[in-house]
C-alpha positions as CSV (number, residue, x, y, z in Angstrom):
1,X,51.2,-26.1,27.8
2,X,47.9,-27.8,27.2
3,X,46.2,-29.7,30.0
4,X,45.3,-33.1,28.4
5,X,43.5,-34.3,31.7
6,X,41.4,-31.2,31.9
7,X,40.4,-31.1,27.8
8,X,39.7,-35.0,28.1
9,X,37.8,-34.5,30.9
10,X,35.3,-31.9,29.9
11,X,35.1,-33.4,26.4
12,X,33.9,-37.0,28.2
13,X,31.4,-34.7,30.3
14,X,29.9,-32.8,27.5
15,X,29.7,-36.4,25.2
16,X,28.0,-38.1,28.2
17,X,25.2,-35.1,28.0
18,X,25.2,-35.4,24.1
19,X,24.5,-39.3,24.7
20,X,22.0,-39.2,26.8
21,X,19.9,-36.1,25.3
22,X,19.6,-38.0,22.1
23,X,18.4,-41.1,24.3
24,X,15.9,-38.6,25.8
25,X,14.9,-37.3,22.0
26,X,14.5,-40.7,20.4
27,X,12.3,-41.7,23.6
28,X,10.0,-38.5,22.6
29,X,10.2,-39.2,19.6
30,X,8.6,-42.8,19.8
31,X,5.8,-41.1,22.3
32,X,5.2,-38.8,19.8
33,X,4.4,-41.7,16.9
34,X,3.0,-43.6,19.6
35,X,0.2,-40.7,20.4
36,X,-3.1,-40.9,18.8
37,X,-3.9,-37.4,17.3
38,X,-7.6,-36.6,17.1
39,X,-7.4,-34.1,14.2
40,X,-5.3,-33.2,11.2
41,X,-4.0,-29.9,13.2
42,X,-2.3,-32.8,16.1
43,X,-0.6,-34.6,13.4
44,X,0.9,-31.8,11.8
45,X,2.0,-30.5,15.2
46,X,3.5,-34.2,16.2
47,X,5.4,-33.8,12.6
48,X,6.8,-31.1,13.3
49,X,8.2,-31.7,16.7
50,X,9.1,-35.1,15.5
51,X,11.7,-33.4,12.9
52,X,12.7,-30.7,14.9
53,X,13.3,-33.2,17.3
54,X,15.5,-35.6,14.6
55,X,16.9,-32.0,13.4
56,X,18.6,-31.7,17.0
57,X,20.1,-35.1,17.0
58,X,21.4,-34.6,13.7
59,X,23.3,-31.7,15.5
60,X,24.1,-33.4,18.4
61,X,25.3,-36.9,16.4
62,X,27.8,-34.1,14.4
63,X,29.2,-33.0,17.9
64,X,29.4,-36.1,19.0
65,X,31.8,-37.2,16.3
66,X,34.0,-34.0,16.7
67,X,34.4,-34.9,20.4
68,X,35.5,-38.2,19.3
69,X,38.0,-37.0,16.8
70,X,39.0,-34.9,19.4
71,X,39.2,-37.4,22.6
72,X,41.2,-39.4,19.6
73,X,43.6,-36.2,19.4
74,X,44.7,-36.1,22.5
75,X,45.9,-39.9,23.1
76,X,47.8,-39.3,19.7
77,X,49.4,-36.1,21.2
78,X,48.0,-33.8,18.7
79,X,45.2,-32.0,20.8
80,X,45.0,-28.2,20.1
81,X,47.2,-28.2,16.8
82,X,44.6,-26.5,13.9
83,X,43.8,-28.6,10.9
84,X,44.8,-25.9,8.4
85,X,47.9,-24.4,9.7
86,X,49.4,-26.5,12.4
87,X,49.2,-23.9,14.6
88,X,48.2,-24.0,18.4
89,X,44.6,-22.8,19.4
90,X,44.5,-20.7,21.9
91,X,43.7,-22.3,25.1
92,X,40.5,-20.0,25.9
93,X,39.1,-21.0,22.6
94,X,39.6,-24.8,23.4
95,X,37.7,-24.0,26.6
96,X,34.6,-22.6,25.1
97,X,34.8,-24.8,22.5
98,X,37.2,-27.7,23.4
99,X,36.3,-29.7,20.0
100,X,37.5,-27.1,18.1
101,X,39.2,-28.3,14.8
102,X,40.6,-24.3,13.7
103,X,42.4,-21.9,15.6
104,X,40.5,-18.4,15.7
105,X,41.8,-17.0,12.5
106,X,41.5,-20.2,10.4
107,X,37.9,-20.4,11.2
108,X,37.1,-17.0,10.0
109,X,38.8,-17.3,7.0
110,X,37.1,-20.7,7.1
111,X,33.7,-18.7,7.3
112,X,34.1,-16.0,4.7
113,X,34.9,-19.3,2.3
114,X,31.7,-20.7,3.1
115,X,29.9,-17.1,2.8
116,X,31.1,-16.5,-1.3
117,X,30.4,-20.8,-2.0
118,X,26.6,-19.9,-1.3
């Protein structure tokens, strides 16, 4: 038996850090265009760690969305069920990775699809 109040609980946690980390990258992010560089080597640097900074809240935006979708799961009742077999996760993967959408085997299988597409 799945622990809604426990799963809904970390998720909120870990979508509170996601929130304010991209607050704390968008705020570097406007220091960094708001920096006068003195030679062509600074700006190049500040481009860089201005997209690897917009890279990482890309990542965390897509997390962010997951954790929704899964916050949305569990007040429908449907927490922990896999999208391709309708099969319960395991209850250790839901704690590593509580937004999981696959159980264990439909994510590899999930994987090697992905691996022959590229």
């Amino acid at each position: 038996m799945i622990d809604y109040t426990f799963f809904e609980k970390l998720l909120s946690e870990r979508l509170n850090k996601l929130c304010e980390s991209i607050e704390h990258k968008n705020t570097h992010i406007a220091q960094i265009q708001n920096t006068h560089h003195k030679d062509n080597g600074d700006i190049v640097g500040a481009g860089l760690q201005g997209n690897l900074e917009m890279g990482m809240i890309d990542l965390y935006q897509q997390e962010i969305n997951d954790i929704r979708n899964s916050l949305q799961k569990i007040k429908d009742g449907v927490f922990g069920i896999c999208e391709m077999c309708d099969d319960d996760i395991d209850v250790e993967r839901l704690k590593a990775k509580p937004h999981a959408k696959y159980c264990i085997n439909c994510r590899e299988l999930f994987e090697k699809t992905q691996k022959k597409e590229r």
